[in-house]
N, C-alpha and C positions, 0 to 999 in steps of 0.2 A: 308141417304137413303139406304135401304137394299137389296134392288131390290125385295123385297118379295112383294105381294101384298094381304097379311093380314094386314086388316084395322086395326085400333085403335077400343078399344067398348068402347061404352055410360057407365058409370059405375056409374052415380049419380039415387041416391036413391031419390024419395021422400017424402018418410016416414019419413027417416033418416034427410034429410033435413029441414023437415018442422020444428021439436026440436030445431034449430037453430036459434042465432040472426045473424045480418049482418060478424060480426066476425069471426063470428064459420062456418057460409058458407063457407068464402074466406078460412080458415081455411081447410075447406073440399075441396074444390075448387082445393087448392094449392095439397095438399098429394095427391089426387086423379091424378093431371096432374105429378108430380114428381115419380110418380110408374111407369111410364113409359118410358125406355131410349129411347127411339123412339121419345118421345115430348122435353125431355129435362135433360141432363146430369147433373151428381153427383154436387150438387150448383148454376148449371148454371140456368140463366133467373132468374124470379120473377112475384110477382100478388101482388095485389091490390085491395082497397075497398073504397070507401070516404061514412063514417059512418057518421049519426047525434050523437054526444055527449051532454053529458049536462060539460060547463064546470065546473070545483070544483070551478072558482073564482067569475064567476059569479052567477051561477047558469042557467042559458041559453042555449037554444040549440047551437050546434056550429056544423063544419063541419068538421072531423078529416078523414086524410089519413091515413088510415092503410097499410104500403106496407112491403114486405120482406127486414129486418134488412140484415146488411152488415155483409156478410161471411158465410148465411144463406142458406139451401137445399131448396127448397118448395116441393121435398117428405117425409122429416123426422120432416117439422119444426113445432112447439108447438104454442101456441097462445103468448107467451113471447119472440118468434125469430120475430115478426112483430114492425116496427119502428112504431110511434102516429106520425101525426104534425097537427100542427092547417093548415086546409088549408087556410083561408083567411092570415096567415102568410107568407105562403110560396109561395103564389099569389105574396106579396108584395114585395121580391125578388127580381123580374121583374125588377121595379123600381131603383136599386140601381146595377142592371149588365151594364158591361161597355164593352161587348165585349168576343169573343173568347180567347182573351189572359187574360179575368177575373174568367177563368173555375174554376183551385184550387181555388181562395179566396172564390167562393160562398160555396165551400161546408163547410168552415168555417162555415156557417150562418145556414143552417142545425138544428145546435145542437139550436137555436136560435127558433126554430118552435114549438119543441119540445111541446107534449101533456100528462098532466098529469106527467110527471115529468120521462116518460118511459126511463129507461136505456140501451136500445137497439140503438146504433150507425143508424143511415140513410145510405144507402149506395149510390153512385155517380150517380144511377137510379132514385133514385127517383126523380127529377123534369122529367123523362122522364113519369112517374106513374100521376103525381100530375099535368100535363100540359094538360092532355089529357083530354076534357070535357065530360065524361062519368063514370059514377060508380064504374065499374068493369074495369080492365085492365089485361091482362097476357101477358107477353113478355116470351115466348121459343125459344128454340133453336132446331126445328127437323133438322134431320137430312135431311129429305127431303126439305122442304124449306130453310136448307143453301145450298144444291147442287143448286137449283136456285140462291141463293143470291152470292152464290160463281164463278157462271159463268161467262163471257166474257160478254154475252147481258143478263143478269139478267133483267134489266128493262122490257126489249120486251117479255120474258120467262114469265117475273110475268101478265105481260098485257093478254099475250098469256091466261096463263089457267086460271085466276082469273076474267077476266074483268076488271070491274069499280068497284069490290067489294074489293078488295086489290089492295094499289097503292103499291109505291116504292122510295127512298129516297136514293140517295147515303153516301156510307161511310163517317162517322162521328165518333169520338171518345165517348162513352159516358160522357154524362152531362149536363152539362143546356142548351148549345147550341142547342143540342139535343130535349130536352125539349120542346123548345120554335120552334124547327122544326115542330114537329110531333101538337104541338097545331094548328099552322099555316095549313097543311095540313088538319088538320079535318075541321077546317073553313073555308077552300077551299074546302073542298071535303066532304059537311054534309051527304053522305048516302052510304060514302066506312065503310065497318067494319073491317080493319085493315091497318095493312100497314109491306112490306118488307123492311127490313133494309139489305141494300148493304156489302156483308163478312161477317153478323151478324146474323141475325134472324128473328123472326116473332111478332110483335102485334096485338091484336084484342081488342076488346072492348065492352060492351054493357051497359044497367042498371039493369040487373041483372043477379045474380050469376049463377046460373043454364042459362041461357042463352048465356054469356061468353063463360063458359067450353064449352059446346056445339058445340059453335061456332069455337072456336079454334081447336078444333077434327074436324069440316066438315070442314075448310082451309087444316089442314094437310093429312087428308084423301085425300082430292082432287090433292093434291101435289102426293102421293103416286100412286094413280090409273094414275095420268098423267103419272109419270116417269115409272111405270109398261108397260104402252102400250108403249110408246117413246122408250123404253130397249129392247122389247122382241124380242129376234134371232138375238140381238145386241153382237158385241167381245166387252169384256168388258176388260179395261184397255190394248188392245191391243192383248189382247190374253194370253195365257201360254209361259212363258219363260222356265220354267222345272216344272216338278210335286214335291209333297210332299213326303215327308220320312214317313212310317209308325208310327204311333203315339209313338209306345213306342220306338223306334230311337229316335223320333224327343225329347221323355222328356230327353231319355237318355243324347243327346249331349247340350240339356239347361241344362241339372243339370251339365255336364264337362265345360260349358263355363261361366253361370254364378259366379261362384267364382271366377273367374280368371276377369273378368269384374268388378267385386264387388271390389276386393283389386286394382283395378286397379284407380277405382274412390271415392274409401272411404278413401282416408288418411286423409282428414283433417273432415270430416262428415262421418259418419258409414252410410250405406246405404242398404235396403233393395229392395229385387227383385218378379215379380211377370211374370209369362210366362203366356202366352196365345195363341192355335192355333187354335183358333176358326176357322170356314170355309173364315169368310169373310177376316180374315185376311191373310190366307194361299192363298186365290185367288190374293190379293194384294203383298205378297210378293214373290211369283211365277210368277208374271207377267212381260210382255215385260217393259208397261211402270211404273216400279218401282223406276229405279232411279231418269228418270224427273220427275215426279211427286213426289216423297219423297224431291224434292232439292226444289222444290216451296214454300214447308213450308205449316202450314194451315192455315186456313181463319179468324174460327170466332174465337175473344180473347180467349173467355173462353176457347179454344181448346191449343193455345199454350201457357199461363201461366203455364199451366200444365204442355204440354207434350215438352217445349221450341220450337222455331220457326221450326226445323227440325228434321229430327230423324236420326240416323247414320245405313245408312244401310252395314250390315257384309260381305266381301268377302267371301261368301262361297258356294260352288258348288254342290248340294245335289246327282247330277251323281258321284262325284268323293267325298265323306264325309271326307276331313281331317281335322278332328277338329284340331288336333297339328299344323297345317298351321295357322288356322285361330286365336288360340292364340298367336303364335311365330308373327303374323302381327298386334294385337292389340296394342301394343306401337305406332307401328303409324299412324296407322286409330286413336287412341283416339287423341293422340299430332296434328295429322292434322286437327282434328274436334275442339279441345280449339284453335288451331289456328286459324280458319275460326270462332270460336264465339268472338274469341277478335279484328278480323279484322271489324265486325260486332259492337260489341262494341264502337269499336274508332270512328267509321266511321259516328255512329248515336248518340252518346253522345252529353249531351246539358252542358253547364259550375256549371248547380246543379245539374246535373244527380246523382243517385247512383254510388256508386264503382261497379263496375262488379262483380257480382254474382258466383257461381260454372260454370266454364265454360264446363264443360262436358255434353254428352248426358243424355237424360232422355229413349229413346225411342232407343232400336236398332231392328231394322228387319234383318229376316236371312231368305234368300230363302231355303224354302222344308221344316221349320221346325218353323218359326213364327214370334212372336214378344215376347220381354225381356223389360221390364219396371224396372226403379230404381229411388229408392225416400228416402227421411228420415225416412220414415216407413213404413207397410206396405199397409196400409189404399191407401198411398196417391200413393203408387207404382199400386197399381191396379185399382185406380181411375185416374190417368193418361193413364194407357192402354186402360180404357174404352175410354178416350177421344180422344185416338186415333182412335180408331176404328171407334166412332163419324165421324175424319176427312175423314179415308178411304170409309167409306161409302157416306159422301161430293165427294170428288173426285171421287169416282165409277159415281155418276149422272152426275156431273158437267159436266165431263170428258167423257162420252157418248153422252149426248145430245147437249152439248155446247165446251166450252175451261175454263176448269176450273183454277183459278188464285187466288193464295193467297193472303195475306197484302203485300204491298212494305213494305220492311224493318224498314225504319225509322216509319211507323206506328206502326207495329207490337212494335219496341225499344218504343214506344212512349208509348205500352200499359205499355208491360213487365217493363220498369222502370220510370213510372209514379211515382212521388213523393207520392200522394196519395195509390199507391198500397205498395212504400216501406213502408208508414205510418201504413197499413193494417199489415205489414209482421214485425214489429216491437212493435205492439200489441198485436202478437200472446207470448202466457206463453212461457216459459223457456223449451225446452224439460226434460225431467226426466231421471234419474241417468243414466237409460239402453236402454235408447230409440237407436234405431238403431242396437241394438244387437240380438244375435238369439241364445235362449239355448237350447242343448239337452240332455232331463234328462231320467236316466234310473231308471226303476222302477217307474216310473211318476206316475202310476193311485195308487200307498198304498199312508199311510201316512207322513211319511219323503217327497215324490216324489211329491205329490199334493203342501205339504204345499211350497216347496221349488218353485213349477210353481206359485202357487201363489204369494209369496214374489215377485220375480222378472216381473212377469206381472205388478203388484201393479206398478211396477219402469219404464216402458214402453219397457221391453223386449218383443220378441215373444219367444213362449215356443215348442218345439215340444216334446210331453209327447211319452217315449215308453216305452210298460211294454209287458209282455206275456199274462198278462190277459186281453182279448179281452173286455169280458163284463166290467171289473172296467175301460177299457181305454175309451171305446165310453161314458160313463157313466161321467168320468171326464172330457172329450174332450168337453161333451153338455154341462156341468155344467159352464164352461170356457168360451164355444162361448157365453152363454146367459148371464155372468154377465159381461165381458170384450168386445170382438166382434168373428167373424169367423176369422178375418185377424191377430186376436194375435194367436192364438191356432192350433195345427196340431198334429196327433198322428199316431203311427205306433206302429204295433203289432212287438214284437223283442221278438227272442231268441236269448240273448246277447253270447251263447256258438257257436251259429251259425255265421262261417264266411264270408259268405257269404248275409247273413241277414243283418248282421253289416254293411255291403261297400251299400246295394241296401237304409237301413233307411238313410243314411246319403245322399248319393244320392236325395231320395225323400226329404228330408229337405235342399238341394240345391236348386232344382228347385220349391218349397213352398217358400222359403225364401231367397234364391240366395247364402246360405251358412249359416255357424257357428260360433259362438266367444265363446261359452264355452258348456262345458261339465260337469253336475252332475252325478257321474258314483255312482246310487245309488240302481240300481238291488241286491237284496239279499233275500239268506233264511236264518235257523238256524237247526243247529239240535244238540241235545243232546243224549251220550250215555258214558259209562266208555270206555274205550281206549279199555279193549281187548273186548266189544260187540260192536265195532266201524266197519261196515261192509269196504266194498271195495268201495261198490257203493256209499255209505252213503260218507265217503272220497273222493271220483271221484266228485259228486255233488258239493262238496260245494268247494273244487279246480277250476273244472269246471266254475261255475257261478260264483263267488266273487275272484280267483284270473285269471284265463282266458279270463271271463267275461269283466273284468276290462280291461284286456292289450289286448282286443279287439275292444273295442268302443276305451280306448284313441289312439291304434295304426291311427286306422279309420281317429281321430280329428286331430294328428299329421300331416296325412297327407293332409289333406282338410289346416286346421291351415298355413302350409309351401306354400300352392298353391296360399293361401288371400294375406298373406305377410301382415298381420294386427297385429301379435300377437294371442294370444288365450290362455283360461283361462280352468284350468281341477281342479274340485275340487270330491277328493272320499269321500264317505261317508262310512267311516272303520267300525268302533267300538273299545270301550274302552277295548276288548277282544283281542284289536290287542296289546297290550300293556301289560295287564292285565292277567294274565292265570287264568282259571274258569276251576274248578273240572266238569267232563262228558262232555266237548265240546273240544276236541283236535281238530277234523277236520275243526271246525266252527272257531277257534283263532287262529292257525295254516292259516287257507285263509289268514283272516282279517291281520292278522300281514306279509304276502305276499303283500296281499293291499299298506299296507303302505311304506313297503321298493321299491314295484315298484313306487310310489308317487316321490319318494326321486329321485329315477333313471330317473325318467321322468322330472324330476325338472331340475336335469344337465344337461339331453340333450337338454332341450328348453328351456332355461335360453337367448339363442345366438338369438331365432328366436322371445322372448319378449314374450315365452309362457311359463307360472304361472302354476303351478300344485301343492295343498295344500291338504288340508286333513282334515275331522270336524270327530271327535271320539264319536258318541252319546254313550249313556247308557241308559240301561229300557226304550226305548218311545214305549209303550204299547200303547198308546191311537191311533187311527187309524191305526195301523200296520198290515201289514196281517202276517210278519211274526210271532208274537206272537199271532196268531188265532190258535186253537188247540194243538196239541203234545208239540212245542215247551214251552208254556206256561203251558203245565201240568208238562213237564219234568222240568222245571227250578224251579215249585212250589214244586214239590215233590223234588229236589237236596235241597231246603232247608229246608225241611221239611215242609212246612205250608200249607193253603189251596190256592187253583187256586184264588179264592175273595182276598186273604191278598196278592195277590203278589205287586201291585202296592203301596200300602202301608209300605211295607217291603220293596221295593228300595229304596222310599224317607229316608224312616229312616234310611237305610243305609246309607244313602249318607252325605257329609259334612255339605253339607249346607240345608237339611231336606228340598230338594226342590223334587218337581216330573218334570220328563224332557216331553216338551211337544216336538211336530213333530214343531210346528211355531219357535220352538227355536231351534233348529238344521237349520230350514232353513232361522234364519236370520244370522248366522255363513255362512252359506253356499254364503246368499247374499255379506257380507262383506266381503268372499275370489273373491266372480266372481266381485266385483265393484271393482270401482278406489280408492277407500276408503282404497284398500291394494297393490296397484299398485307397491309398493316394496317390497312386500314380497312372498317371495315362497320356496317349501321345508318346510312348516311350517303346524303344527297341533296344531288345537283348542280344547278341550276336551270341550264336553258341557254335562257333566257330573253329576251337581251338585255337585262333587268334588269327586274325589277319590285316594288315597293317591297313592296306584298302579300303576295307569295312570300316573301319573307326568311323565312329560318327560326328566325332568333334578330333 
């Protein structure tokens, strides 16, 4: 509940609809209710349809549940994220349950309903979908109706503003129990159109689609307007305990804390971070009552799978800002908080429980400056803050107009290590080679710099591309968010000569991504000219950016690298010129071969702290480069005398193995120095060359 009182809008089309079968409504139904964080958070809830089908076996009409498959959004979901079941199958279920303690075995039976042979998983909802004797069903989660549902007299609350049209149901675990609840009530109560479920959420119901949706917008609307009038000229969570730090303070000292929080909690999982200080959260973690209410936990499941049953909030004083305080005391606030999860652990453990999970926080709040979210990527790092935010606006109503009260413990344990949910969490794929990692490449938007964020996105890194040129950066940044996500990709404009550019990019790719584990230091120009027309400036240039350049971002990584206490991986992207001497480029092989010797020197010093610094030698990759765009590529054509057209040509055939080097091959050298693929090796240069006898390194 937001405290705001802008309504939800109507947003179903009839036109659009009328194109529609039963399917494709609920289909629309569903995305239209899930665009809204106000009705119902990133996965959470579900809908539902009971279609006539004809079945394949017999040919006959039959009557199939269509409701939202397990692990499924209903804003993003497809017409293949919805489970089939025959319903007169999973009617007959009924018959063969033996009780609350038969919960897990039914959903065995599930796959058993199955229609048309659909390979979508049923999730632990559905009898609560498939019980309910009406058409259409949606179960959300607003925000405003869990501040009711999360209350103290939630019952009396629900009677209060709904009447006889929403009843109410005490907390239950979802599942067939569940199920055979809420059927029960509708045949006790044939002319309520929903029902509140107790720490949980809302259902509604009707026989058609447009009707449904409708209906579940006028419940939450009216929940909204109620809690607005009930709020207004209300101290809200007590009041202000201190005010907020100016915005760019407040990113400032997220971007200094989270690294230091991140290697804190990443040794055995890499973990990625996600800050947010939106208003509502800066009113909550500025508040009197923050720490009771943060220690209660939150209410509805979906809220703490995410964001675990608490969130650790930071000693820190926004009157008096010592960040170095509040580092130098994480040791042990974190060891007091895995201690308070494993006391919690033991305490609600059943004899087949799961082994105990990461015991660390997900969620820390910091008065005057926000909240910090961390997760195995960063999708789920920023969809856990959402889910916070969910709670805090729970607790802002709850906690207004009522006594707002989490899950007792052992429910909560009862969700979180559900057999069932670790069965979910152990069908999830294999994370991928780089998942949890975060690279920062320079030169990102040319061709080496693209292809190299590609490879490694490909591998489930996030990439933070920086280059100087603004337009190739936003350009490759869009190209990124739209075939990968927004939450892989982040860019920043750098002048790698600039020191102070250096410390603010890295900075902002702290608080984007909570820090760094490698570095493609692959910024570069070229220029050609004979030694004595070789200006000063032309010389300063290419020192500047390609040896400067370089022992300015890796200084940058060194020390971000040393604060993780993770290790860190730095791979330059030289050239075969560092190695190789080419007739009219003194300045330009003269860098490059600086390049490499600083490589070697950065190898010895971070060798102790498990930081890897290698080196890929390309030659001729012309093709997407900006630095062979103009002068350089005329001058390199003209040193050998041919046309600017035969230059690409005339490499290969130079070359040993009459291959042409492309940019994806330089940056899968590039991948196989940042993976574990080379986990021992460092001080080492790859020549991706196509061979050159020159280059050899021994």
């Amino acid at each position: 509940m937001s405290g705001k009182t802008r309504l939800l809008d109507n947003r179903w089309d009839d036109a659009y609809a009328a194109k529609l079968d039963e399917p494709g409504k609920l289909l629309y139904r569903s995305n239209l209710l899930g665009a809204d964080k106000r009705i119902t958070n990133y996965g959470g809830g579900n809908t539902s349809a009971k279609v006539m089908e004809t079945d394949p076996l017999t040919g006959q009409k039959v009557q199939v549940l269509w409701v939202k498959g397990s692990g499924g959004d209903v804003g993003t979901i497809k017409l293949d994220g919805f489970a089939t079941l025959y319903q007169e199958k999973l009617d007959a279920l009924k018959g063969i349950y033996q009780g609350v303690h038969d919960e897990d075995r039914m959903v065995g039976f599930l796959p058993h309903c199955t229609f048309n042979l659909n390979p979508r998983a049923a999730s632990i909802d559905t009898p609560l979908h498939g019980f309910v004797p009406f058409t259409h069903v949606d179960h959300m989660h607003p925000d405003a109706i869990i501040a009711i549902a999360a209350s103290k007299n939630s019952k009396e609350l629900t009677q209060q503003i709904f009447g006889a049209d929403i009843g109410w149901l005490p907390w239950r675990r979802p599942g067939f129990q569940l199920g055979l609840d809420l059927e029960a009530f509708v045949k006790a109560n044939p002319t309520a159109k929903g029902v509140v479920l107790e720490s949980h959420g809302l259902f509604t119901w009707a026989n058609d689609a447009k009707e449904c949706y409708e209906l579940t917008l006028e419940i939450i609307n009216k929940a909204i307007e109620w809690f607005a009038a009930q709020t207004d000229g209300k101290v809200i969570f007590g009041g202000a305990a201190t005010q907020s730090l100016p915005a760019d303070q407040r990113r400032a000292i997220a971007a200094k804390l989270m690294p230091e929080i991140r290697g804190r909690i990443g040794k055995l999982e890499r973990k990625l971070g996600d800050f947010d200080d939106q208003d509502a959260v800066l009113e909550f973690v500025n508040s009197k009552n923050l720490k009771p209410l943060g220690a209660l936990g939150t209410s509805c499941p979906d809220h703490f799978l995410r964001t675990k049953i608490r969130p650790l909030i930071v000693d820190f004083d926004p009157a008096k800002p010592d960040v170095d305080a509040v580092i130098a005391g994480l040791d042990k606030a974190l060891g007091e908080y895995r201690a308070d999860y494993t006391r919690y652990y033991e305490t609600c453990k059943h004899d087949n429980s799961p082994k105990m999970r990461d015991p660390n926080p997900v969620i820390f709040l910091v008065p005057g400056v926000g909240m910090l979210s961390f997760a195995k990527d960063k999708a789920t790092a920023r969809i856990a803050g959402e889910f916070y935010v969910n709670a805090i606006n729970v607790m802002r109503g709850a906690s207004t107009v009522s006594e707002y009260q989490g899950l007792p413990e052992q429910e909560a344990f009862d969700i979180e290590y559900w057999l069932l949910e670790e069965a979910k969490l152990q069908r999830m794929p294999k994370p991928k080679s780089m998942a949890g990692r975060v690279a920062f490449v320079t030169g990102g938007a040319g061709g080496i710099g693209r292809a190299t964020a590609e490879r490694l996105m490909a591998e489930g890194a996030c990439v933070v591309l920086a280059d100087i040129d603004a337009e190739a950066l936003d350009a490759a940044k869009g190209d990124f968010a739209k075939r990968y996500s927004n939450d892989t990709v982040r860019s920043v404009q750098l002048d790698v000569t600039k020191e102070d550019a250096v410390a603010a990019a890295f900075s902002e790719a702290c608080v984007e991504f909570g820090g760094v584990d490698i570095l493609v230091s692959n910024a570069g120009i070229a220029s050609s000219a004979p030694v004595e027309e070789t200006t000063l400036a032309m010389w300063d240039k290419n020192i500047s950016i390609l040896t400067t350049g370089y022992f300015l971002v890796s200084r940058e990584a060194f020390r971000l690298f040393r604060r993780q206490n993770l290790g860190g991986n730095v791979v330059f992207v030289a050239s075969k010129n560092g190695l190789a001497s080419s007739p009219n480029a003194s300045a330009y092989c003269t860098a490059k071969a600086a390049e490499i010797h600083l490589a070697r020197c950065l190898a010895l010093e971070g060798a102790e702290a498990g930081i890897r610094v290698n080196t890929v030698n390309p030659d001729a990759v012309l093709r997407g480069s900006k630095i062979w765009n103009g002068e350089w590529r005329e001058q390199r054509a003209a040193s050998s005398k041919i046309e600017v057209t035969d230059l690409e040509e005339h490499y290969r055939k130079r070359s040993m193995l009459k291959l042409n080097v492309f940019p994806e091959d330089i940056a899968e050298a590039i991948y196989f120095l940042a993976s574990d693929l080379s986990a021992k090796s460092t001080g080492n240069i790859i020549n991706v060359d196509a061979g050159n006898a020159q280059s050899f390194t021994r």
